[in-house]
C-alpha atoms as an extended CHARMM CRD file, in Angstrom:
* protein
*
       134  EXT
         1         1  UNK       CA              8.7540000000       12.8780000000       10.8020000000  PROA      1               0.0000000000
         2         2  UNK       CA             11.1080000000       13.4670000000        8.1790000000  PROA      2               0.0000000000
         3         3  UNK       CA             10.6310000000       13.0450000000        4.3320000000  PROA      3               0.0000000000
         4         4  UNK       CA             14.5310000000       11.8030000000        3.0620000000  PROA      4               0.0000000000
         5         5  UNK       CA             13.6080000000       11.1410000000       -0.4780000000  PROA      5               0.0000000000
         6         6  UNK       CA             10.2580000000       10.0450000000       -2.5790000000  PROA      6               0.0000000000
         7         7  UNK       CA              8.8670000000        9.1030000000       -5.6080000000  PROA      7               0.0000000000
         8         8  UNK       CA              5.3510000000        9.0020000000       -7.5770000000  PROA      8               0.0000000000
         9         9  UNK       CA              4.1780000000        6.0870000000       -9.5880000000  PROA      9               0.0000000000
        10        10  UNK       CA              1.1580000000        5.5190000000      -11.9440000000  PROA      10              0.0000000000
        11        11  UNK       CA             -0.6430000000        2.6070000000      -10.6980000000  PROA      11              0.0000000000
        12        12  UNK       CA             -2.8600000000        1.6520000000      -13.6790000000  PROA      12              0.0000000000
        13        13  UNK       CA             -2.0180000000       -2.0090000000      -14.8330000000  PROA      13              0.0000000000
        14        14  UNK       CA             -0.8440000000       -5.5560000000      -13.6480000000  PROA      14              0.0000000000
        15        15  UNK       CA              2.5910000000       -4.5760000000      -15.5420000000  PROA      15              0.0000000000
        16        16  UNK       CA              2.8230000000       -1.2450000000      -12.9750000000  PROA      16              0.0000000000
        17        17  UNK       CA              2.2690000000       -3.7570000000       -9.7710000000  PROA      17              0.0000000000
        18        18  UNK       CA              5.3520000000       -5.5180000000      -10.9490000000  PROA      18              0.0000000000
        19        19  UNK       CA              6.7720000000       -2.8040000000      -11.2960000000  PROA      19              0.0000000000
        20        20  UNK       CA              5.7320000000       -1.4020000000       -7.5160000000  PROA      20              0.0000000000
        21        21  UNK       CA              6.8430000000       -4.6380000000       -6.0160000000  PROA      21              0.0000000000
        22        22  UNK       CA             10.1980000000       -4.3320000000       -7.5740000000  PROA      22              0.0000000000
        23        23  UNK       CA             10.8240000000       -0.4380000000       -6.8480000000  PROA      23              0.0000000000
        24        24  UNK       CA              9.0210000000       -1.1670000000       -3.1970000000  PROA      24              0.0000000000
        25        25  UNK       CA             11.7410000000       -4.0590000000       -2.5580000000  PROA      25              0.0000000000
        26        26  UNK       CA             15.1720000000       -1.2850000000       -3.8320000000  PROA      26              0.0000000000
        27        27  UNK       CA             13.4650000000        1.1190000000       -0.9990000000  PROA      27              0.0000000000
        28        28  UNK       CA             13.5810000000       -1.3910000000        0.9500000000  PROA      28              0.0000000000
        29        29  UNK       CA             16.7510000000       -2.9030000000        0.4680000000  PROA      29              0.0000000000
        30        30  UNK       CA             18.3810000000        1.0880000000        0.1030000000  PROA      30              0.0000000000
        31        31  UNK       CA             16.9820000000        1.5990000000        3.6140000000  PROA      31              0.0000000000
        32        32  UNK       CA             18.9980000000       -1.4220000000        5.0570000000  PROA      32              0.0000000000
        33        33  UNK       CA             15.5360000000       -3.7800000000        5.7880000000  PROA      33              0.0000000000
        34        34  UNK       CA             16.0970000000       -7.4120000000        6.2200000000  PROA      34              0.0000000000
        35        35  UNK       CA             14.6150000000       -9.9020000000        4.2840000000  PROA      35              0.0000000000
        36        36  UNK       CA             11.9150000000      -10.6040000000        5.9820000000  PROA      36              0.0000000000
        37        37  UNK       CA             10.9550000000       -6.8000000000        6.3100000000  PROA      37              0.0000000000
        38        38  UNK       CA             11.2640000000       -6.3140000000        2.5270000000  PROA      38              0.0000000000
        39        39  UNK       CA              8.9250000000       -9.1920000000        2.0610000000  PROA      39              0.0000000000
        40        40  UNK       CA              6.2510000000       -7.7720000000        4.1260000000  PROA      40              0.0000000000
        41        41  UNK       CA              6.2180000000       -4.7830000000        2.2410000000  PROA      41              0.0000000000
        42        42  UNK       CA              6.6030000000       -5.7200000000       -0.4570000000  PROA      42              0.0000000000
        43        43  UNK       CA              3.5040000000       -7.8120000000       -0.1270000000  PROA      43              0.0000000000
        44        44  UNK       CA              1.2830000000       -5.2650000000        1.4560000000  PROA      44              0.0000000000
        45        45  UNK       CA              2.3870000000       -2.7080000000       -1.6800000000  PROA      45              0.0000000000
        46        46  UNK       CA              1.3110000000       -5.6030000000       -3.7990000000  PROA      46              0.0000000000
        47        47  UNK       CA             -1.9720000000       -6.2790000000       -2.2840000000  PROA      47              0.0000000000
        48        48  UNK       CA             -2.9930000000       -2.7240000000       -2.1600000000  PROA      48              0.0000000000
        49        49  UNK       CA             -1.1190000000       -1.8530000000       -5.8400000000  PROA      49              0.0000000000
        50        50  UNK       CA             -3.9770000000       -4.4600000000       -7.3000000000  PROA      50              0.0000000000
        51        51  UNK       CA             -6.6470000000       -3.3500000000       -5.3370000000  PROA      51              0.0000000000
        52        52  UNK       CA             -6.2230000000        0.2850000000       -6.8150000000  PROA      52              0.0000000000
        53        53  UNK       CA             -6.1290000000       -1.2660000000      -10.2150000000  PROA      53              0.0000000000
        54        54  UNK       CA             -8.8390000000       -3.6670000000       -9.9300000000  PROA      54              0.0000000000
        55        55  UNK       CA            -11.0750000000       -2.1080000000       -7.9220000000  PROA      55              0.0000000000
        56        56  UNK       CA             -9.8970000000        1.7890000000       -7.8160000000  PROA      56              0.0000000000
        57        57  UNK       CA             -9.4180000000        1.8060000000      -11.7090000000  PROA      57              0.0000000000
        58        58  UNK       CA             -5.7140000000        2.8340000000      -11.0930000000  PROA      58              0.0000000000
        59        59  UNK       CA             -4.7040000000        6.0740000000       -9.2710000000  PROA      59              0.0000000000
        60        60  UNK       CA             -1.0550000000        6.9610000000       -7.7680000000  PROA      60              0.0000000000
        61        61  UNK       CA              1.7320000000        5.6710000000       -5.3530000000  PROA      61              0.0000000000
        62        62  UNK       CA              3.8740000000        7.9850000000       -3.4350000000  PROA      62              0.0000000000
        63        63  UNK       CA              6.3060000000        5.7890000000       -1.6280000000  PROA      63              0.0000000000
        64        64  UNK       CA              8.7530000000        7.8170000000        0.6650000000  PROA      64              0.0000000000
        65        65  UNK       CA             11.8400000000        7.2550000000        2.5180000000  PROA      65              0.0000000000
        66        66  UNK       CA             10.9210000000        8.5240000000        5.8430000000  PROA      66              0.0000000000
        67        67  UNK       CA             12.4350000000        8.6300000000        9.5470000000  PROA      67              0.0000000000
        68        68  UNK       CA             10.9470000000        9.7490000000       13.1960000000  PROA      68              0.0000000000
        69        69  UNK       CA             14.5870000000       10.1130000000       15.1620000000  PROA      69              0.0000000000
        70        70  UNK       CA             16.1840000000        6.5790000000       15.3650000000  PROA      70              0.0000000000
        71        71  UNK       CA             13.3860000000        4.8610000000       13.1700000000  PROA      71              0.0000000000
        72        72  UNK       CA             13.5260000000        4.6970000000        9.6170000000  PROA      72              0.0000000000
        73        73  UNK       CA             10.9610000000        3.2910000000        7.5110000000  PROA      73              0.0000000000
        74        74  UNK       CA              9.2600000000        3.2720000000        4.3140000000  PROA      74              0.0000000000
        75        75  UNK       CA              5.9000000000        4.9540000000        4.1240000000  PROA      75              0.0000000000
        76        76  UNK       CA              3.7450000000        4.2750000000        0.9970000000  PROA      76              0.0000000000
        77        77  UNK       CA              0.3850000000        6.6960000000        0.3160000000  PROA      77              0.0000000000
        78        78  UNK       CA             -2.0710000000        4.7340000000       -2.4390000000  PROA      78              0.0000000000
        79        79  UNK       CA             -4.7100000000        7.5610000000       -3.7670000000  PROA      79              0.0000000000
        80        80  UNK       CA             -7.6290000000        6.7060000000       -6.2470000000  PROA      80              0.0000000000
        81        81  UNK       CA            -10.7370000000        8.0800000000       -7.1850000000  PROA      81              0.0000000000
        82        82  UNK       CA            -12.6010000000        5.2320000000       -7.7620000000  PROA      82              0.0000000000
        83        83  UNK       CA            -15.9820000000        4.1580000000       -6.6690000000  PROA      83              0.0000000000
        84        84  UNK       CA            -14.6490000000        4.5530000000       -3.1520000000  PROA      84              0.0000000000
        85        85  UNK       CA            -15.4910000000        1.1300000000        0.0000000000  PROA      85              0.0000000000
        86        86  UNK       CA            -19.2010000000        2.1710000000        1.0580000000  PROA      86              0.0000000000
        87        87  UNK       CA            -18.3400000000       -0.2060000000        5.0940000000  PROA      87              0.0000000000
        88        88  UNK       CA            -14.4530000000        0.3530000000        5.7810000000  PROA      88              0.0000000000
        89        89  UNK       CA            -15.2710000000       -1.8640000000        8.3490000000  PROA      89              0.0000000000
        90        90  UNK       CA            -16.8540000000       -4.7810000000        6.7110000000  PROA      90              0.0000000000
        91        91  UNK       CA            -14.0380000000       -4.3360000000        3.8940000000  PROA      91              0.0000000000
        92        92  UNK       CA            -11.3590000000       -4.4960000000        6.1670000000  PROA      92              0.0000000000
        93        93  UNK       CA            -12.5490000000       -7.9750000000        7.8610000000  PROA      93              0.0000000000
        94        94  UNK       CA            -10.5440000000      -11.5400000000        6.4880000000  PROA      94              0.0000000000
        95        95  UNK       CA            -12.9700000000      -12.9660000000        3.8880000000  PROA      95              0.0000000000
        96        96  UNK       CA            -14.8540000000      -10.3970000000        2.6970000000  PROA      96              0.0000000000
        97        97  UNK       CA            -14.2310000000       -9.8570000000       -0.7520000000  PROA      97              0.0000000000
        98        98  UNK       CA            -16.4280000000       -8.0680000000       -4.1370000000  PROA      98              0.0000000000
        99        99  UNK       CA            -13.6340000000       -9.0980000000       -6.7630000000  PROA      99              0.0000000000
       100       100  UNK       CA            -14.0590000000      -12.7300000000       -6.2420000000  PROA      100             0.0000000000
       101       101  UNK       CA            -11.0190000000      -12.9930000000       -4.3880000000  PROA      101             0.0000000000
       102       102  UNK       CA             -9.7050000000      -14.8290000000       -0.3990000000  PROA      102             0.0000000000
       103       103  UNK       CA            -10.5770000000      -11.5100000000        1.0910000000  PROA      103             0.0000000000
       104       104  UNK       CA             -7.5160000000      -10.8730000000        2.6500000000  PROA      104             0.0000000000
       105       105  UNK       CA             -5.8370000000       -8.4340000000        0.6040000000  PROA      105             0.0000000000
       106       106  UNK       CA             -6.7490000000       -5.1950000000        2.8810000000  PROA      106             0.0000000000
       107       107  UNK       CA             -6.6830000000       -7.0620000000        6.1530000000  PROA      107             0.0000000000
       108       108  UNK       CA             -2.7390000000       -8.6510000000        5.4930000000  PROA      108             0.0000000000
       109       109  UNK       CA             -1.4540000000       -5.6430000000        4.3000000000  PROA      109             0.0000000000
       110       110  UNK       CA             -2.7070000000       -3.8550000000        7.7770000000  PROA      110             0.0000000000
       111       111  UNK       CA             -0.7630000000       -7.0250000000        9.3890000000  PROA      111             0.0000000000
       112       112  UNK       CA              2.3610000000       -6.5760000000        7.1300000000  PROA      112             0.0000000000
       113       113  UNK       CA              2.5030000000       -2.7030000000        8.3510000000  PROA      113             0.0000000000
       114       114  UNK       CA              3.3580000000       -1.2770000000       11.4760000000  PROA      114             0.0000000000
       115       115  UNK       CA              1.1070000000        1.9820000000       10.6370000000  PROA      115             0.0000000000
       116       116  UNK       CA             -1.5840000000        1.6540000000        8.6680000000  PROA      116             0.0000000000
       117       117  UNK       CA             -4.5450000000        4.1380000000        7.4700000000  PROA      117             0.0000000000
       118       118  UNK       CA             -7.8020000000        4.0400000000        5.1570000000  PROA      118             0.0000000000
       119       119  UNK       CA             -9.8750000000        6.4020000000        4.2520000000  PROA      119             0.0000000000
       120       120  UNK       CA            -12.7550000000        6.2910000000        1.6150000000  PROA      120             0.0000000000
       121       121  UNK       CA            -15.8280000000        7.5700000000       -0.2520000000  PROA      121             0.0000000000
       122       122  UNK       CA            -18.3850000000        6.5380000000       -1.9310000000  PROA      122             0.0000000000
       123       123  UNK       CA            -17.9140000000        8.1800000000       -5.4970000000  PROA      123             0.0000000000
       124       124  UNK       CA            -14.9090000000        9.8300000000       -4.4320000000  PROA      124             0.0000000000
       125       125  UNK       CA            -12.1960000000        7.1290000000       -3.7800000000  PROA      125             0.0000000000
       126       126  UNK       CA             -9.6600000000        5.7110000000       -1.9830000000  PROA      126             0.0000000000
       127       127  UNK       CA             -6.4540000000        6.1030000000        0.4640000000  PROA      127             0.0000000000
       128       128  UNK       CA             -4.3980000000        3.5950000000        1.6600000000  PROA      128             0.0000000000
       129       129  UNK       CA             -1.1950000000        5.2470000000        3.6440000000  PROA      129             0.0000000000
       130       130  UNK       CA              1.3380000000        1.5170000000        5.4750000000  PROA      130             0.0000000000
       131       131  UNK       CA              4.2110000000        2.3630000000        6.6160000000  PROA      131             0.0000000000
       132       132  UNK       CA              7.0150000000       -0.1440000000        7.8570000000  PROA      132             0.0000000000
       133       133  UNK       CA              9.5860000000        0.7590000000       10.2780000000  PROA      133             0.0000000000
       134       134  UNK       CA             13.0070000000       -0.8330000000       10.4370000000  PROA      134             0.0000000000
């Protein structure tokens, strides 16, 4: 896979989610996706920008401009070092929630991607890597 262009972003308030959703959706648009396909992630960046802040305590966004021969897509790596999700698993299912929230924040951004990876720790954080394909 090749790496055209990319970009880091502090993800430490509500103001930088904004601010995600609205660089997320000139990747998008700069990499010819529809509207539809700038929708989707643009919500899954959303979803997983607040997560980082609310329950990460902020961390870091690479977003990347990426392409595997014909494909290209947009590939976006969320890294904290928060508290870290002690049952992936459990976190991962519709409902489930610890912020008081519908529970679907982790689950619809997997839906919204067409690649999608988590990895965490307890006491040592989070990764969420989507990546949408055109």
């Amino acid at each position: 896979m090749d790496i055209e262009r990319s970009e880091v972003i502090r993800v430490t308030s509500s103001e930088d989610v904004v601010r995600i959703r609205q660089l997320v959706r000139e990747w998008a648009i700069r990499s010819g996706f529809n509207l539809v396909e700038q929708t989707k992630i643009v919500t899954g960046a959303s979803e997983i920008a607040r997560n980082t802040v609310n329950h990460g305590g902020g961390g870091t966004l690479l977003v990347e401009a990426v392409n595997n021969g014909s494909r290209r897509g947009i590939r976006l790596t969320f890294e904290d070092k928060g508290p870290g999700i002690a049952d992936l698993e459990l976190a991962m299912k519709d409902g489930y929630s610890t912020g008081g929230g519908l529970g679907l924040g982790l689950g619809g951004a997997k839906r919204l991607s067409n690649e999608f990876e988590i990895s965490s720790r307890p006491g040592e954080g989070t990764r969420v890597r989507m990546t949408r394909w055109k």
